[in-house]
DSSP file (Angstrom, degrees, kcal/mol; ACC not computed):
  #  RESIDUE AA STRUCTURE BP1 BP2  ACC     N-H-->O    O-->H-N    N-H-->O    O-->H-N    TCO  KAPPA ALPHA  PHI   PSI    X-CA   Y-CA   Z-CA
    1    1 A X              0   0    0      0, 0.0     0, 0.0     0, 0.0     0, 0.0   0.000 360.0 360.0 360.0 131.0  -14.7  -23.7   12.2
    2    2 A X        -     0   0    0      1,-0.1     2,-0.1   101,-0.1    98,-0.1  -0.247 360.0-109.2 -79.0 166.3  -15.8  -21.7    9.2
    3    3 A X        -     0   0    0     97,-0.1   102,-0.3    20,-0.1    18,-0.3  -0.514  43.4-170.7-103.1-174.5  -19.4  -20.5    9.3
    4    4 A X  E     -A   20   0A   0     16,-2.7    16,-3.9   100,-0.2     2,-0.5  -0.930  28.9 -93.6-165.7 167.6  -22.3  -22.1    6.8
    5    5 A X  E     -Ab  19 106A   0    100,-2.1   102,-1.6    -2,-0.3     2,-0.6  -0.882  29.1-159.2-112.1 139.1  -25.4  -22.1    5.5
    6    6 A X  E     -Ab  18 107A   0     12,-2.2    12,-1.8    -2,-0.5     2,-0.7  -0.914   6.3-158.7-120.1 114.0  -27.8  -24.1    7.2
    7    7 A X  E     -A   17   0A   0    100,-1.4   102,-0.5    -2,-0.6    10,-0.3  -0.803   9.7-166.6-100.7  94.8  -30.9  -25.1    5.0
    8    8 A X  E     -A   16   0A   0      8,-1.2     8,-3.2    -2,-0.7     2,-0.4  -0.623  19.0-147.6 -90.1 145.5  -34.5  -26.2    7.0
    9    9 A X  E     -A   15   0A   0      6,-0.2     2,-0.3    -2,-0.2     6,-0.2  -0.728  30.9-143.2-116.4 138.8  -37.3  -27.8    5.4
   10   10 A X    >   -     0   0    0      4,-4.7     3,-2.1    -2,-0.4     4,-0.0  -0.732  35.8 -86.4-105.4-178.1  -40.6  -26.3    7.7
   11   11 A X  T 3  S+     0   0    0     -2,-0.3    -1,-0.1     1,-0.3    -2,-0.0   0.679 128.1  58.9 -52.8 -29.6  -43.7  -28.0    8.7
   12   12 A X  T 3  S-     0   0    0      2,-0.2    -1,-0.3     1,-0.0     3,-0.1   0.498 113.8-112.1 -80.9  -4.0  -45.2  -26.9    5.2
   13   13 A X  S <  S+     0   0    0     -3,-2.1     2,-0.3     1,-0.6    -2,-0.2   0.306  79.4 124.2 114.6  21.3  -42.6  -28.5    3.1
   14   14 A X        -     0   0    0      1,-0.0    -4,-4.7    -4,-0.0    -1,-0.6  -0.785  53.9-126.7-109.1 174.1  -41.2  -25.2    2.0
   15   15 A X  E     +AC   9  33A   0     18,-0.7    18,-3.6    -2,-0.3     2,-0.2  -0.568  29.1 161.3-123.6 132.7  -37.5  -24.4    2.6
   16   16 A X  E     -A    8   0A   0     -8,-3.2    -8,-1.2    -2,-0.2    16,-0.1  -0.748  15.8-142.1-162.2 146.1  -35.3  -21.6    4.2
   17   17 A X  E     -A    7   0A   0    -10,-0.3    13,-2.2    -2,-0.2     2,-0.4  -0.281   8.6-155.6 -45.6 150.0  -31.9  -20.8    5.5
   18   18 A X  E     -AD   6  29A   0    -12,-1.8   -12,-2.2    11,-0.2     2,-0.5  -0.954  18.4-140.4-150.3 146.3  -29.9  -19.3    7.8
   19   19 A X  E     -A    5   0A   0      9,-3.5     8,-1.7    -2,-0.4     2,-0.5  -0.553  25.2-156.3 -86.5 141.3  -26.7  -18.3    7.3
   20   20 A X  E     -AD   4  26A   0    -16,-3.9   -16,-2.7    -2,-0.5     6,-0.2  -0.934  11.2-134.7-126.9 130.6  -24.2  -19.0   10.8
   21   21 A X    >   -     0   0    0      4,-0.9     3,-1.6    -2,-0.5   -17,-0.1   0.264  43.6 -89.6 -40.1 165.1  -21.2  -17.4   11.8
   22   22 A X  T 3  S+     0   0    0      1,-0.3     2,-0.3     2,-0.1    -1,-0.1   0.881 130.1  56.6 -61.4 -35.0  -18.2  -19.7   13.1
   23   23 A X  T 3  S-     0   0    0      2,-0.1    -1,-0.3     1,-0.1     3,-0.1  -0.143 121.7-107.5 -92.1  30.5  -19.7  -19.3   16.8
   24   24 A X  S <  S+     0   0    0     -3,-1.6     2,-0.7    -2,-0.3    -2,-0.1   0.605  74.9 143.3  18.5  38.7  -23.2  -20.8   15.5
   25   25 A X        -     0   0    0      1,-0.0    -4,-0.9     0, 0.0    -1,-0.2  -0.726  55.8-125.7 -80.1 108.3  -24.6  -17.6   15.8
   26   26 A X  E     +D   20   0A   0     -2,-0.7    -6,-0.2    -6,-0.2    56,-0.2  -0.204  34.1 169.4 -57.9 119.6  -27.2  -16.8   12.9
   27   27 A X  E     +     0   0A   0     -8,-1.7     2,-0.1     1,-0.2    67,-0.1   0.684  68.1  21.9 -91.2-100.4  -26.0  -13.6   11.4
   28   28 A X  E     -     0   0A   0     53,-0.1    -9,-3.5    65,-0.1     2,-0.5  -0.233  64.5-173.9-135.0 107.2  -28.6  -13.8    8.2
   29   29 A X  E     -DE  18  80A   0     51,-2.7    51,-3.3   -11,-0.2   -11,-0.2  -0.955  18.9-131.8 -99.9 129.9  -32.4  -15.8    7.4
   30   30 A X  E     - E   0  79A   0    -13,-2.2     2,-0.2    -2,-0.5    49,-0.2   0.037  12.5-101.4   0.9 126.8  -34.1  -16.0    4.7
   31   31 A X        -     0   0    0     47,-0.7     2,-0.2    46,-0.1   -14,-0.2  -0.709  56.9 -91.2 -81.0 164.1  -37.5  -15.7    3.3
   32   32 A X        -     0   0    0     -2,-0.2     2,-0.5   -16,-0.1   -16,-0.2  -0.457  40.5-151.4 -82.8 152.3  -39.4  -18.8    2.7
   33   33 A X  B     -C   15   0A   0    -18,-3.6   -18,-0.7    -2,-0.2    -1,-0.1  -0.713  25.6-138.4-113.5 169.5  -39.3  -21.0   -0.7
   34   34 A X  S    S+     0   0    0     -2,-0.5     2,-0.2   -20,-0.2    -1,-0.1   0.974  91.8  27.7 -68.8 -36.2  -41.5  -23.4   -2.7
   35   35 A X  S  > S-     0   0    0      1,-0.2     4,-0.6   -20,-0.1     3,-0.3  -0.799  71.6-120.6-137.2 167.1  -38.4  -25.6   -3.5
   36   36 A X  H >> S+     0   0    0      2,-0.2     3,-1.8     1,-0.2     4,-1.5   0.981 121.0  53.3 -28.2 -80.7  -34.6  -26.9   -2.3
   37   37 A X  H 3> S+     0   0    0      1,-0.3     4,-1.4     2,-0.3    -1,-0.2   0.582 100.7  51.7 -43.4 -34.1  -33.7  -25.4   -5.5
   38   38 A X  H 3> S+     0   0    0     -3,-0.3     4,-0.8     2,-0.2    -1,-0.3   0.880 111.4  51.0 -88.3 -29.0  -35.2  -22.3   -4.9
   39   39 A X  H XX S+     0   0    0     -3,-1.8     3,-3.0    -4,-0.6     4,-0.8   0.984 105.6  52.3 -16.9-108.1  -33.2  -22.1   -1.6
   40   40 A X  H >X S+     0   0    0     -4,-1.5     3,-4.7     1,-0.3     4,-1.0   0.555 106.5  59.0 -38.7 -72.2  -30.0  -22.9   -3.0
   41   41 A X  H 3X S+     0   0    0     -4,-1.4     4,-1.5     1,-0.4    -1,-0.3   0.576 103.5  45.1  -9.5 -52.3  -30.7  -20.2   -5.3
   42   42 A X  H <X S+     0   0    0     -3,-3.0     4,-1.6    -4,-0.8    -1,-0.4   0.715 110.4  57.1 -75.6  -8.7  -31.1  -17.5   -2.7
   43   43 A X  H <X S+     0   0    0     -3,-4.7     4,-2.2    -4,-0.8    -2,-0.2   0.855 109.3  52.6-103.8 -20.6  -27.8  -18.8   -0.8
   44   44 A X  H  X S+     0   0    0     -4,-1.0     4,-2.9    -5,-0.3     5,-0.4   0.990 102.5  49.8 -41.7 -75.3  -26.2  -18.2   -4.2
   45   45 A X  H >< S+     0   0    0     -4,-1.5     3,-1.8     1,-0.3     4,-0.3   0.680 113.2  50.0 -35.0 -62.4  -27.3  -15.0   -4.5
   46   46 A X  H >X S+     0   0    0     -4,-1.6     3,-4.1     2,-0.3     4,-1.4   0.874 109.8  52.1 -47.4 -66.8  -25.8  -14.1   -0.7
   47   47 A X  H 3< S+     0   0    0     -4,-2.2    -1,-0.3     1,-0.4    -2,-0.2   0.690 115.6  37.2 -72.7 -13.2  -23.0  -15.4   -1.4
   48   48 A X  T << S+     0   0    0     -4,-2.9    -1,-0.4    -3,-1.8    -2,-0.3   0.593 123.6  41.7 -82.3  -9.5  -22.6  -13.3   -4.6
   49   49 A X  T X4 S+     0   0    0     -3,-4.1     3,-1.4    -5,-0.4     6,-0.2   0.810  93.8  83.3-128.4 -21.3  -24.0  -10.4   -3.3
   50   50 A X  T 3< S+     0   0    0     -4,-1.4    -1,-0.1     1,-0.3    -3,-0.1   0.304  79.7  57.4 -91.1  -3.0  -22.5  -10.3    0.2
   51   51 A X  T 3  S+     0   0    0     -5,-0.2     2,-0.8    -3,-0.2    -1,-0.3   0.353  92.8  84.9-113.6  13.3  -18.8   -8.6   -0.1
   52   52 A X    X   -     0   0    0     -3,-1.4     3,-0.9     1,-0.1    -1,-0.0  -0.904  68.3-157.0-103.7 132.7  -20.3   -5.6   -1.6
   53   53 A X  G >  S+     0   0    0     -2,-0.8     3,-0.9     1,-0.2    -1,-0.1   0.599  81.1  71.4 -62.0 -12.4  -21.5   -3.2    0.7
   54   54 A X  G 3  S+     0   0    0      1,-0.2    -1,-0.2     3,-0.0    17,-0.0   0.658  91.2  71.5 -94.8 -13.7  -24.2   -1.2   -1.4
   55   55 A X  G <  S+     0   0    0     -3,-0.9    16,-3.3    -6,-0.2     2,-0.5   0.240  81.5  79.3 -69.7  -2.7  -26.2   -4.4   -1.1
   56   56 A X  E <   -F   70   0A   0     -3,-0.9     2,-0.4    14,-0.2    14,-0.2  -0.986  65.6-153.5-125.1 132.3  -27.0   -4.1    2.7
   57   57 A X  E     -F   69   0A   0     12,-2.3    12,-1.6    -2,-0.5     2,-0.3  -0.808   8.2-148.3 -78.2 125.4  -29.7   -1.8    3.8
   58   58 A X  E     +F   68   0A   0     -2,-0.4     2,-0.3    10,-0.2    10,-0.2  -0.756  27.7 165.5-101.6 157.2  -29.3   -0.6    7.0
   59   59 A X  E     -F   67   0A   0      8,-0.7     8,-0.9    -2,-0.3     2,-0.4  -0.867  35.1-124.0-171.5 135.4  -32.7    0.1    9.1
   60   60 A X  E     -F   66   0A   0     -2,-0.3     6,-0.2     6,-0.2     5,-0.1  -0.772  21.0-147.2 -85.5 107.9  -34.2    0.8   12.4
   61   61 A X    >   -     0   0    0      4,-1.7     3,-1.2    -2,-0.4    -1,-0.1   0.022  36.7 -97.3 -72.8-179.0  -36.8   -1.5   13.4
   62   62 A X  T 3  S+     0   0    0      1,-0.2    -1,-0.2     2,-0.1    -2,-0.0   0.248 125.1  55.2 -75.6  23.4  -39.6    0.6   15.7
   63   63 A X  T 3  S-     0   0    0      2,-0.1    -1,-0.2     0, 0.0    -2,-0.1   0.318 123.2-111.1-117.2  -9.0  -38.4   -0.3   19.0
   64   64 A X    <   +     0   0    0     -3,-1.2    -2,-0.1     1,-0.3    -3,-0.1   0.431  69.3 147.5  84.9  -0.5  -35.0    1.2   17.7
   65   65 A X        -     0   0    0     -5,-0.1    -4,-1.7    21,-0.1    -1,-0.3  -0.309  49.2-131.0 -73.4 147.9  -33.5   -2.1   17.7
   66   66 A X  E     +FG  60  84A   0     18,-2.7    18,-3.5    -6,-0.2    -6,-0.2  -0.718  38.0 161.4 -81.1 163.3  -30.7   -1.5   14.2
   67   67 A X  E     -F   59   0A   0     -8,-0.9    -8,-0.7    16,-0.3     2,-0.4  -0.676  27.6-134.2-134.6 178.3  -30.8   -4.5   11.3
   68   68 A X  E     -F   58   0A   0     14,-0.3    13,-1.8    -2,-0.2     2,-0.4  -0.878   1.7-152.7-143.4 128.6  -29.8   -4.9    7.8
   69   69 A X  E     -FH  57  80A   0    -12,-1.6   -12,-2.3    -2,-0.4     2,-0.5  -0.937  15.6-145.9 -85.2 122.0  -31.5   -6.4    4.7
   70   70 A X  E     -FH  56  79A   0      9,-2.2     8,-3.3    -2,-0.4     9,-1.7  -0.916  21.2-160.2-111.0 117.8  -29.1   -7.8    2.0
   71   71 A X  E     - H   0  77A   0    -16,-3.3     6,-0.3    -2,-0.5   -17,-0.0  -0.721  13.7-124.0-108.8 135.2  -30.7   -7.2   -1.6
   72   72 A X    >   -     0   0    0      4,-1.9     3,-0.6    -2,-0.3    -1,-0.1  -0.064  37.8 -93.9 -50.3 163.4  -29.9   -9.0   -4.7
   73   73 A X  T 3  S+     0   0    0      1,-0.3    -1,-0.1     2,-0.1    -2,-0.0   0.851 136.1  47.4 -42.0 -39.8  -28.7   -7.0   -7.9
   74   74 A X  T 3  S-     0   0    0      2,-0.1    -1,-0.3     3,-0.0     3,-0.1   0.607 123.1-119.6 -90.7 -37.1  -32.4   -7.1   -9.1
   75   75 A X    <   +     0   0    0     -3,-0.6     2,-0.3     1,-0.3    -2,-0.1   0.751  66.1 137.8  46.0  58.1  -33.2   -5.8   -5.2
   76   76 A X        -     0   0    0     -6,-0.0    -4,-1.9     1,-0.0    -1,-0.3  -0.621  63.7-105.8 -92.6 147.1  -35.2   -8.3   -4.1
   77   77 A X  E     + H   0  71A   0     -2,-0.3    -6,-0.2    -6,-0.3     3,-0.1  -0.703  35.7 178.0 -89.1 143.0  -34.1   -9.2   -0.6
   78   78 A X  E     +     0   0A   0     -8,-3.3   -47,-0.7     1,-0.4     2,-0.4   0.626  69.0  10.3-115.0 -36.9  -32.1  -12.7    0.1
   79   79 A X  E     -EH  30  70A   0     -9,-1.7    -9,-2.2   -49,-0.2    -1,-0.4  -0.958  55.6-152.4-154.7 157.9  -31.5  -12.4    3.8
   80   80 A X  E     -EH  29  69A   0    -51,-3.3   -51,-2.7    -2,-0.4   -11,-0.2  -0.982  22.7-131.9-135.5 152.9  -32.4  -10.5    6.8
   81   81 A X        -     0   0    0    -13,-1.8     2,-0.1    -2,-0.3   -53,-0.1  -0.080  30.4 -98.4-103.5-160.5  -30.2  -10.0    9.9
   82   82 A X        -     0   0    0    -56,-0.2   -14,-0.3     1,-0.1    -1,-0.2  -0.368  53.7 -78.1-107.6-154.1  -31.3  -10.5   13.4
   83   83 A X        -     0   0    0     -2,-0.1     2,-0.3   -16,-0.1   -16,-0.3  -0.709  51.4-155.1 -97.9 144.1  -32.4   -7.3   15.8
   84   84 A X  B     -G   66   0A   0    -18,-3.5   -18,-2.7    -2,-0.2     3,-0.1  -0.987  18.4-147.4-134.4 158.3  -29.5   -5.5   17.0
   85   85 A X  S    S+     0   0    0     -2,-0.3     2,-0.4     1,-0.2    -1,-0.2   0.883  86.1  25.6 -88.6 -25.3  -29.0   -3.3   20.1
   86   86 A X  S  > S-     0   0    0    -21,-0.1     4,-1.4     1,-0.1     3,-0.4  -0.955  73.4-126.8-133.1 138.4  -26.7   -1.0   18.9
   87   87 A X  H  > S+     0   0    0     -2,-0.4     4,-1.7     1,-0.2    -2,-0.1   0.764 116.8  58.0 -67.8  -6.3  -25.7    0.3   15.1
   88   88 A X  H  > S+     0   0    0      2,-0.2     4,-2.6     3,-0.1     5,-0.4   0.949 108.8  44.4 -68.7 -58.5  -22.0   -0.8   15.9
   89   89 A X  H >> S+     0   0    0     -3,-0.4     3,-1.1     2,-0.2     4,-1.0   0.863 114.1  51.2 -38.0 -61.0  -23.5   -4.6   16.6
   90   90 A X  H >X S+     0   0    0     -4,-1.4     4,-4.6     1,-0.3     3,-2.2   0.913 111.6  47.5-100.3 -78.1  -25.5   -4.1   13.3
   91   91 A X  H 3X S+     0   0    0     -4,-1.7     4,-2.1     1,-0.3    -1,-0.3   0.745 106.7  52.8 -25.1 -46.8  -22.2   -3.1   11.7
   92   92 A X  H <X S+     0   0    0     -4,-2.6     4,-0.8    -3,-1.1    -1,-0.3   0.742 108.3  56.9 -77.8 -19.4  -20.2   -6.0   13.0
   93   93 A X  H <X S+     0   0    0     -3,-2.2     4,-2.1    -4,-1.0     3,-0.3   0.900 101.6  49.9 -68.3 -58.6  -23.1   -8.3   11.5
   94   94 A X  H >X S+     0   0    0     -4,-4.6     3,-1.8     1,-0.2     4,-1.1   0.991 112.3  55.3 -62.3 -36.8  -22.9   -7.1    8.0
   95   95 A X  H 3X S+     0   0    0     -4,-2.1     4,-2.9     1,-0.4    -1,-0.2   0.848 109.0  45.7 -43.5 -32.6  -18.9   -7.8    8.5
   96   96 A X  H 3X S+     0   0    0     -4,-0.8     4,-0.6    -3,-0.3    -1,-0.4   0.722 106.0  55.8 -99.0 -13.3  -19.5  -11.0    9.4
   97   97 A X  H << S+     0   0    0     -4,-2.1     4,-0.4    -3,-1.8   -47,-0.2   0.626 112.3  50.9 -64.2 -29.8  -22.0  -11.6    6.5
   98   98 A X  H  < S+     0   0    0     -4,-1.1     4,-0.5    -5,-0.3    -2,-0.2   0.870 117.5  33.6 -76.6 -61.0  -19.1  -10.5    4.4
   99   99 A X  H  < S+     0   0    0     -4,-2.9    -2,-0.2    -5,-0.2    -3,-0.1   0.604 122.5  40.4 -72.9 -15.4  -16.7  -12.6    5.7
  100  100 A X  S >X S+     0   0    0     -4,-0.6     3,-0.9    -5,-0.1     4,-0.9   0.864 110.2  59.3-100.7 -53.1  -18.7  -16.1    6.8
  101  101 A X  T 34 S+     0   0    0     -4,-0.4    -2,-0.1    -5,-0.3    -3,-0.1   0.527  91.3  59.6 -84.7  -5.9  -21.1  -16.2    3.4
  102  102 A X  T 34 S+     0   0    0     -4,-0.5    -1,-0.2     1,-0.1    -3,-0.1   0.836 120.9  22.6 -79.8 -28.0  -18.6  -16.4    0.1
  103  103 A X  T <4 S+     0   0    0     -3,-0.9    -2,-0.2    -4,-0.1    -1,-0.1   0.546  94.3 137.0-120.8   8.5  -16.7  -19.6    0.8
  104  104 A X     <  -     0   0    0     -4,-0.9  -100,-0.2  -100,-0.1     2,-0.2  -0.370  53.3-123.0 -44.6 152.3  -19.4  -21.2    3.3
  105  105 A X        -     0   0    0   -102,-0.3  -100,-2.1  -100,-0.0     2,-0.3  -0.524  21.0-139.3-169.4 138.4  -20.4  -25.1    3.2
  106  106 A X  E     +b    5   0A   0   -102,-0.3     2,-0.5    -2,-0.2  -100,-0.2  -0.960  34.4 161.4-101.3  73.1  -24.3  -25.8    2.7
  107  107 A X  E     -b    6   0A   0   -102,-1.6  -100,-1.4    -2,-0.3     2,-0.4  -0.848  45.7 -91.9-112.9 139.4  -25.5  -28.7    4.9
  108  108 A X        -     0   0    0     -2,-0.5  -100,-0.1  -102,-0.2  -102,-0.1  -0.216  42.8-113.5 -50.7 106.1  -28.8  -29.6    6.0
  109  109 A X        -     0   0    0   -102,-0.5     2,-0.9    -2,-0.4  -100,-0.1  -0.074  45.8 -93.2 -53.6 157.1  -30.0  -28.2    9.4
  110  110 A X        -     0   0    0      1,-0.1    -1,-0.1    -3,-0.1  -102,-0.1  -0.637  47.8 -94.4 -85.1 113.3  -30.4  -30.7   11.7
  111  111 A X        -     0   0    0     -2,-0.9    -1,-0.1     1,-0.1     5,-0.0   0.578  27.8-133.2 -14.3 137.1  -34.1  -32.3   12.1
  112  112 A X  S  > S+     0   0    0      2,-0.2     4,-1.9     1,-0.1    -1,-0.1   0.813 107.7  50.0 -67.0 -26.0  -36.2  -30.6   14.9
  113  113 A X  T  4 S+     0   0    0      1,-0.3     4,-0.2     2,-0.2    -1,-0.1   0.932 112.6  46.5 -73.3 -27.0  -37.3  -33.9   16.3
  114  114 A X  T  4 S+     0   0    0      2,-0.1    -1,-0.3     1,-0.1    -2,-0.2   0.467 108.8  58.5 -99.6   0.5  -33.5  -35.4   16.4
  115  115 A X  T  4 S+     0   0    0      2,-0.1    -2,-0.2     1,-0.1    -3,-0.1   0.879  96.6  59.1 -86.8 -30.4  -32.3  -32.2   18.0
  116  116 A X     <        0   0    0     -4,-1.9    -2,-0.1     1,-0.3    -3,-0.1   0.272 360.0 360.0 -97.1  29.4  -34.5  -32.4   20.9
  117  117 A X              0   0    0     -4,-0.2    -1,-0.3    -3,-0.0    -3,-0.1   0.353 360.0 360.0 -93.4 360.0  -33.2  -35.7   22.1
């Protein structure tokens, strides 16, 4: 199973993603948006921006944990990864950001109230 971008509406009606690896692990979130549209927009952008490498920032959070920001052309940030314990993990994340996010499938995450039946 290829990995995908998963789009959630929150409790404030605005919109965000996360992108998931084949093992429905989130490599990559979001920031939030006003609209759908403005969502699908940023998952463009990832998916344009994600097989170049000069487009992830690598960075050490203060605890030391490594993760990586992936910036548009413009270098606005599209997605942020999750905390990782070691900058090999961190590595293997942007790889997989690389590989999961150009040819990924966009569906609608599944409601919170229908997963937790």
């Amino acid at each position: 199973m290829p990995g995908k971008f998963e789009i959630k509406t929150g409790k404030s009606g605005k919109f965000s993603f996360n992108l998931k690896a084949s093992n429905g692990q989130v490599i990559l979130s979001s920031e939030t948006y006003d609209s759908r549209k403005g969502a699908e927009g940023g998952i463009a952008s990832v998916k344009k921006n994600a097989s170049n490498n000069a487009r992830f920032e690598r960075k050490t959070a203060k605890d030391g944990s490594a993760y990586f920001v992936l910036k548009a052309s413009n270098g606005e940030v599209v997605g942020k990864s999750e905390m990782y314990k070691t900058v090999k993990s961190m590595e293997n994340g942007v790889a997989s950001v690389g590989k999961n996010a150009p040819d990924a499938p966009v569906v609608d995450a599944p409601a919170a109230s229908a997963a937790k039946k």
